[in-house]
Steps between C-alpha positions, in 0.01 A plus 500: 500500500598781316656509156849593600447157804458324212777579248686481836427159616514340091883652508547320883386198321644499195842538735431146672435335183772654345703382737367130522488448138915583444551273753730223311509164679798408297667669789559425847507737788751769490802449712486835726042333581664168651670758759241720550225203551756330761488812709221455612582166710778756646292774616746815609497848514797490237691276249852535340365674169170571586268714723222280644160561336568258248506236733182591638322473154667167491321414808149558325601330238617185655180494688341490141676222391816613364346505141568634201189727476589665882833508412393722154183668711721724716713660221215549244282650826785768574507552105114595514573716803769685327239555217246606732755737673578664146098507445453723851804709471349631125142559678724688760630678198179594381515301195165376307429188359786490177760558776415196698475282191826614366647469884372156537576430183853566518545316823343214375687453172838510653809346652266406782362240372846350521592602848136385637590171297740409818438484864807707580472835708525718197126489419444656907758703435322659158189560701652674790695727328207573301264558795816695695447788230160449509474563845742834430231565241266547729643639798615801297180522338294477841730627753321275734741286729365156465689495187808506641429228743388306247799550333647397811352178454559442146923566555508250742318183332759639173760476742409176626460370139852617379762738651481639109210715594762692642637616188150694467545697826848581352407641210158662646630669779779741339243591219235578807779717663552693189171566447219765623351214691811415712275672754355185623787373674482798735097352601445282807268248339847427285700459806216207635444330151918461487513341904217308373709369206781402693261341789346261192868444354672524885451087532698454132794708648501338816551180302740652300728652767487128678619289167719756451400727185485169282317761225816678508717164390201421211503804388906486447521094339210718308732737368814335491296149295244673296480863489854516365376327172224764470537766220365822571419562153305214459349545868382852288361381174299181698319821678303538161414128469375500829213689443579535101122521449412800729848676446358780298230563781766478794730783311120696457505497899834629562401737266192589651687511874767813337224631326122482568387720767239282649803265607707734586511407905632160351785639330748319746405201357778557166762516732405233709547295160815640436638458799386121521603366141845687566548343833410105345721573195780665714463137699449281185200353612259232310270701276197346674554690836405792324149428384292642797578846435306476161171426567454821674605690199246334302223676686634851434542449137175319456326810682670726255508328200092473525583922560632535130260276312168564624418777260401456149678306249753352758276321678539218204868468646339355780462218409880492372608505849312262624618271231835527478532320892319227328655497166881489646415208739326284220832584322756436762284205682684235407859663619419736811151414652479083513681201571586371171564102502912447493446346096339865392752691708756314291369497192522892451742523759664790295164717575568440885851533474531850342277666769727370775289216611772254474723663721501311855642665831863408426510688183454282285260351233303141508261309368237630629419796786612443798146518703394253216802229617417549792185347467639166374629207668366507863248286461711221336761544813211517739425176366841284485526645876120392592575128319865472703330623806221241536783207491635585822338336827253671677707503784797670411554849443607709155637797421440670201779763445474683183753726311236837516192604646334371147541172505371495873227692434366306214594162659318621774189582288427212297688214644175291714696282706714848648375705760713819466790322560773635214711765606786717362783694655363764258268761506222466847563102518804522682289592783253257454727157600343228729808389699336366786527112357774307373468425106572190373445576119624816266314613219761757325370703229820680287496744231648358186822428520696230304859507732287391823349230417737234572604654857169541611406177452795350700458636825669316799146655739279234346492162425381540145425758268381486136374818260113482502431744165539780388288815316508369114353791390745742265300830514456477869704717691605215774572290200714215645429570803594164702349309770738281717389271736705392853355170680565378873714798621809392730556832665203774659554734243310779671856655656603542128193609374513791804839591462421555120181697598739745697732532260255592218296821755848626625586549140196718447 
């Protein structure tokens, strides 16, 4: 193996234990990985808020086991990848052995060690955006059409990992028109790569077009729940934390793109991150959609930043570079790159709460970060449900109806004696109801709140009803979440349960 093999493979595997060691088992799963893992007992072309490669992951990793160390694998692998990606594109660059140090360097000490910290599609996402430029990289580089087939390939599994990808293309394509290479929309071989694109993606539509554009109704609750709450200031200034450690590097590669001849036929590449920041800030989106256009820039700067210091006494600032990734992440460990336990978070919780980590989806601040509450409290509801579950008769059947999709995924994760049986009018679950048998028992799992809990547990359905437990935990986010329990129904509730099933899609 040659030397640069085997600074590349120490970085790959300093990336998995990186990611292993943070792991913090204080925590639970997160509440978006309960979803995600479910999908794959629901195999589709398409779900409500997602594209469908996640589900297919899901699939491999249920044949695994379901375990924590799959469920971490596939996030830290597309993490590596990315790294790899940024490793190529700066050989493609022609830079030596500093610039891939500093380029790996820079991707490794980052906000990805957060985002590969989840099994969410945001790691995927990272790495296709990455490899999308690379690909661009070196098509215009090579000329040779393969490339853009490839490229082909690479838009469709981004695609199929999260519609966001398209906010690349949107971004890309103007800068491309306005550009001396806009000449490769004109080719044939660009024609074929973009039917092949849509051939890969045509099953996705399909499913669209016959549930009725349900991306277009997630994308509006999106908007009209979340994205309203979003500052576009703050979207702004969390750009720098992102990648707070390479930042100086990434402003070295636009730099380098306006004006270093060598990259010169990559020049597009400013606008295209113009045009893409301007569009998510115009829309208010989550800071986090933005991180695959970085990564890219990382290789250009590295490239010329190695340029400027190879001669003389600058080569001692070298080793600057490749410190400060490393010095800012030992720095800001504790706040941006791991999960902290809840009692840390809280005890400096004015540290977290000045950089806007407080601050939940609503607007507002808590306890602790959202993504961190989220992590709390399933596995206590799991249980009460599991416990309540395993009193009923064999022979008689239960539903488990929970508040959001949660409570059913998590139920449906680590409860033993429940085989995917919890559903939710929200999110993909109110697809996934079992109607075809009478139920004599209801398990009904509410979010927290205190004016219900008398009138819930007097329903005239059932012959008895009694409150089973509830989430004790304060910092969780379902905190008081409530589990009711309905025995020896008197009425087949399956007509209700329909009728409220078609009431919830025709309001989408």
């Amino acid at each position: 193996m040659t030397k640069k093999g085997i600074i590349l493979t120490c970085f790959i595997v300093a990336k998995f234990l990186l990611q292993y060691l943070f792991y913090n088992p204080a925590y639970d799963l997160q509440r978006d990985e309960y979803l995600y893992l479910d999908q794959a007992n629901h195999l589709a072309w398409g779900y409500l808020s997602v594209p469908p490669v996640t589900s297919w992951i899901s699939r491999v990793i249920a044949y695994f086991g379901n375990t924590i160390f799959w469920i971490r694998f596939f996030p830290a692998l597309f993490g590596a990848l990315t790294l790899i990606i940024v490793w190529k594109a700066i050989e493609e660059l022609q830079g030596r052995l500093f610039s891939l140090i500093l380029g790996a360097s820079c991707i490794l000490f980052s906000c990805l060690l957060r985002v590969n910290a989840l099994y969410q599609q945001n790691s995927l996402d990272v790495l296709a955006w990455t490899t999308f430029y690379f690909v661009l990289i070196k098509y215009f580089n090579t000329q040779k059409a393969k490339w853009l087939i490839i490229g082909a390939i690479v838009f469709a599994i981004g695609f199929l990992n999260k519609y966001n990808f398209l906010f690349l293309l949107s971004g890309l394509v103007p800068a491309v028109l306005l550009s001396q290479q806009r000449k490769v929309f004109a080719k044939k071989e660009f024609i074929l790569s973009v039917l092949l694109a849509l051939l890969l993606i045509l099953p996705n539509l399909i499913w669209q077009v016959e549930n009725h554009f349900p991306v277009y109704y997630h994308m509006k609750e999106l908007t009209e729940r979340q994205l309203v709450n979003i500052n576009r200031f703050d979207f702004l200034k969390e750009q720098l934390f992102n990648f707070i450690g390479s930042f100086l590097v990434i402003l070295l590669g636009v730099y380098s793109l306006l004006f270093y001849a060598p990259f010169k036929k990559y020049s597009f590449f400013v606008l295209a991150m113009i045009f893409t920041l301007s569009i998510f800030v115009y829309l208010r989106a989550k800071s986090y959609y933005a991180i695959g256009l970085y990564p890219i820039y990382i290789s250009f700067g590295s490239v010329f930043t190695a340029g400027i210091l190879k001669e003389g006494r600058k080569r001692y600032l070298q080793f600057i570079f490749v410190a400060i990734p490393v010095i800012l992440f030992v720095l800001f460990f504790n706040v941006f790159f791991s999960d902290q336990s809840p009692a840390y978070i809280i005890k400096n919780n004015r540290e977290f709460k000045e950089l806007g980590l407080l601050r939940w989806e609503d607007g507002k601040d808590h306890l602790l970060p959202q993504d961190n509450a989220d992590m709390l409290g399933w596995k206590e509801l799991a249980y009460i449900v599991d416990s309540i579950y395993s009193t009923f008769p064999k022979n008689e059947q239960t539903l488990i109806l929970c508040d959001n999709y949660g409570q059913a995924g998590a139920i449906n994760y680590y409860a033993k004696n429940i085989n995917h049986t919890a559903v939710s009018f929200n999110a993909d679950y109110i697809n996934w109801f079992n109607l075809n048998m009478r139920f004599d028992n209801l398990i009904r799992i509410k979010e927290n709140d205190q004016n219900e809990n008398e009138l819930t547990t007097s329903s005239p359905f059932f012959s008895s009803a009694f409150i089973g437990g509830s989430v004790t935990n304060p910092l969780a986010r379902e905190y008081g979440t409530t589990v009711f329990v309905f025995e020896k129904a008197r009425i087949d509730i399956r007509n209700r349960i329909k009728q409220e099933i078609e009431k919830t899609k025709s309001n989408r």
